[in-house]
N, C-alpha and C positions, 0 to 999 in steps of 0.2 A: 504494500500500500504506500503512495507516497505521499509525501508529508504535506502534502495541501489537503489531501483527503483524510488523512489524520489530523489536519488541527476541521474541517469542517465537519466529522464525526465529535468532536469534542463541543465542537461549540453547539451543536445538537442535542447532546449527553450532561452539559454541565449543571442542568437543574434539571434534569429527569424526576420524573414520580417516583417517590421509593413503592419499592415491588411487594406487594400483599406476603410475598415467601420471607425476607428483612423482615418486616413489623410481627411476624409470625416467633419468627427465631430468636427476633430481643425477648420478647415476651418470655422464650425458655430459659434466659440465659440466669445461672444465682450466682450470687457470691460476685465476687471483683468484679469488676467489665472494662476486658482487655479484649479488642476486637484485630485482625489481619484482613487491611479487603484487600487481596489476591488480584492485582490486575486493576488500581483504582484509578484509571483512566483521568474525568478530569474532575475528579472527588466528590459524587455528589452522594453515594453513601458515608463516606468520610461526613458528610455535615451532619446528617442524618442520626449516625453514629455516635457524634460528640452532641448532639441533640440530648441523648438515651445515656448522656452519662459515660461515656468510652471512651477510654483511652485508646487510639487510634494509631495502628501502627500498618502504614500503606507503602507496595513496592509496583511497580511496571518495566517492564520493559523500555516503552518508550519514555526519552528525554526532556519531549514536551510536555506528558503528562506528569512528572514530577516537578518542572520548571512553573506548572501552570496550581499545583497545587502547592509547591510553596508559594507561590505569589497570593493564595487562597487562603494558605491556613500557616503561615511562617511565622504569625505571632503567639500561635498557639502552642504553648508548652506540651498538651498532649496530643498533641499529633508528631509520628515520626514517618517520613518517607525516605525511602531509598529505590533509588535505577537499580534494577535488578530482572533477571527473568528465574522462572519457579526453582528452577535446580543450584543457582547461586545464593537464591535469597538464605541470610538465617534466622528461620523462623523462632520468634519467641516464644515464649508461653502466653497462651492466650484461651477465655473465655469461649471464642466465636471466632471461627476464620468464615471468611463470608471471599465467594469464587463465582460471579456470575458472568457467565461471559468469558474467562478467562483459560481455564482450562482446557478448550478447545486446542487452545496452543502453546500450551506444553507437548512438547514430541512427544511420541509411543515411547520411544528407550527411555527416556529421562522420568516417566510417571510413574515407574513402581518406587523408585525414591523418593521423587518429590510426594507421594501419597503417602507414604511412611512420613514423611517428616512433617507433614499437616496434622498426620494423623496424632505424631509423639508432641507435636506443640498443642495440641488441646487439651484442659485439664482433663483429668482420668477421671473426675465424677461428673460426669453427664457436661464435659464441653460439648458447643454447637457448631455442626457444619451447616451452611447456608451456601448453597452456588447450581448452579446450571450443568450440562455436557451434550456434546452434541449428537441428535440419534442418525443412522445410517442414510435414510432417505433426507437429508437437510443437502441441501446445492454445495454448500461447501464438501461436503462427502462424497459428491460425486467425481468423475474419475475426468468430466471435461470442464471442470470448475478452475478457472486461468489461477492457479496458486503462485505463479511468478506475482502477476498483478497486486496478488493482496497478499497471501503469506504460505511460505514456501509447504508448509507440512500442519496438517489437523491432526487432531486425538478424535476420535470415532468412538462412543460407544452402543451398545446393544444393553437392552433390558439385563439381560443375563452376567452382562459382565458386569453393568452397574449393580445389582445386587451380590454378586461376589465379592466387590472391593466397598460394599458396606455392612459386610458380616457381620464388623467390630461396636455398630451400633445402633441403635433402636430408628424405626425410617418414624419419624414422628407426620410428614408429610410427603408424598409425592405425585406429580406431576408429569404427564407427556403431551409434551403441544405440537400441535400439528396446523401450521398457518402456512397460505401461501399470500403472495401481494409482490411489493415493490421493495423495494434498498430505498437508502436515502438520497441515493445517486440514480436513481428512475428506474433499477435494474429489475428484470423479475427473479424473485427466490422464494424457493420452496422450505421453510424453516420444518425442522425436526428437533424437538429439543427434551431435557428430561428436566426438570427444575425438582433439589432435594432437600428436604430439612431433616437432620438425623442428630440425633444427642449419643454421645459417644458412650458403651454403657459403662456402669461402675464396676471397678478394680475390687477382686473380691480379699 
């Protein structure tokens, strides 16, 4: 994707509605509230977040979306961002890692790590996962989907393999959407997506 189309994605995304799946998963969350939003493009769970009381600790990939969230939240003491992509970041201990959107692109080799290491930074008595994945019939899955154009490799998954890599905790919600329409860019796509609220279970 290049970077005119990443900062006009942002400027579309910077006050987004929070998603009914958020407002669901604070709701779960006890004790401390230490949050990870996974991918937090140009922060508008990040506000959301420190809304509900969260200490807010956010990384991306891209340059401008850190650059655009410190300019956003740099006077804020509990906000930390870092340029980062999912297998570099080091994930803290955290309440709620919240991944919507993001995981898609994290490579296939790099996910069974970086899924362990989400999984070992949420507290062991009922932390919250909150995030999206993307399902096989979604356009970017497809095999004539331009990936030079927007991003070189997807994570794909299937019903079956998303409930394999949430053995380790209770699915408190879930979701499979199936929308077809336009991009932001007039493009047509067929979305396939799984959206999960899961509370990690307790350490016995």
């Amino acid at each position: 994707m290049s970077s005119k189309e990443i900062s006009a994605y942002y400027d579309a995304t910077e006050n987004s509605k929070v998603r009914e799946d958020l407002r669901y998963a604070v709701d779960l969350v006890h004790g401390e509230r230490i949050a990870i939003d996974c991918g937090c493009g140009a922060g508008s769970d990040i506000a959301f977040l420190r809304s509900k009381g969260f200490t807010v600790y956010g990384f991306d990939v891209e340059e401008e979306s850190i650059k655009r969230c410190a300019k956003r939240y740099g006077s804020d003491d509990k906000v930390f961002l870092s340029c980062s992509d999912f297998s570099s970041y080091i994930y803290p201990e955290a309440s709620l890692v919240v991944a919507d959107a993001s995981l898609f692109f994290c490579p296939p080799s790099q996910f069974e790590k970086v899924w362990s290491d989400i999984c070992c930074s949420l507290n062991p008595n009922q932390g919250v996962f909150c995030g999206s994945f993307l399902g096989p019939e979604d356009t970017m899955a497809s095999a004539q989907y331009d990936k030079e154009a927007f991003w070189p490799e997807v994570n794909v998954f299937t019903e079956e393999k998303l409930k394999a890599i949430f053995a380790g905790f209770n699915v408190e919600k879930w979701q499979e959407h199936r929308v077809s329409g336009q991009t932001s860019e007039g493009e047509p796509h067929n979305w396939h997506l799984f959206s999960v609220v899961a509370t990690k279970q307790k350490q016995s």
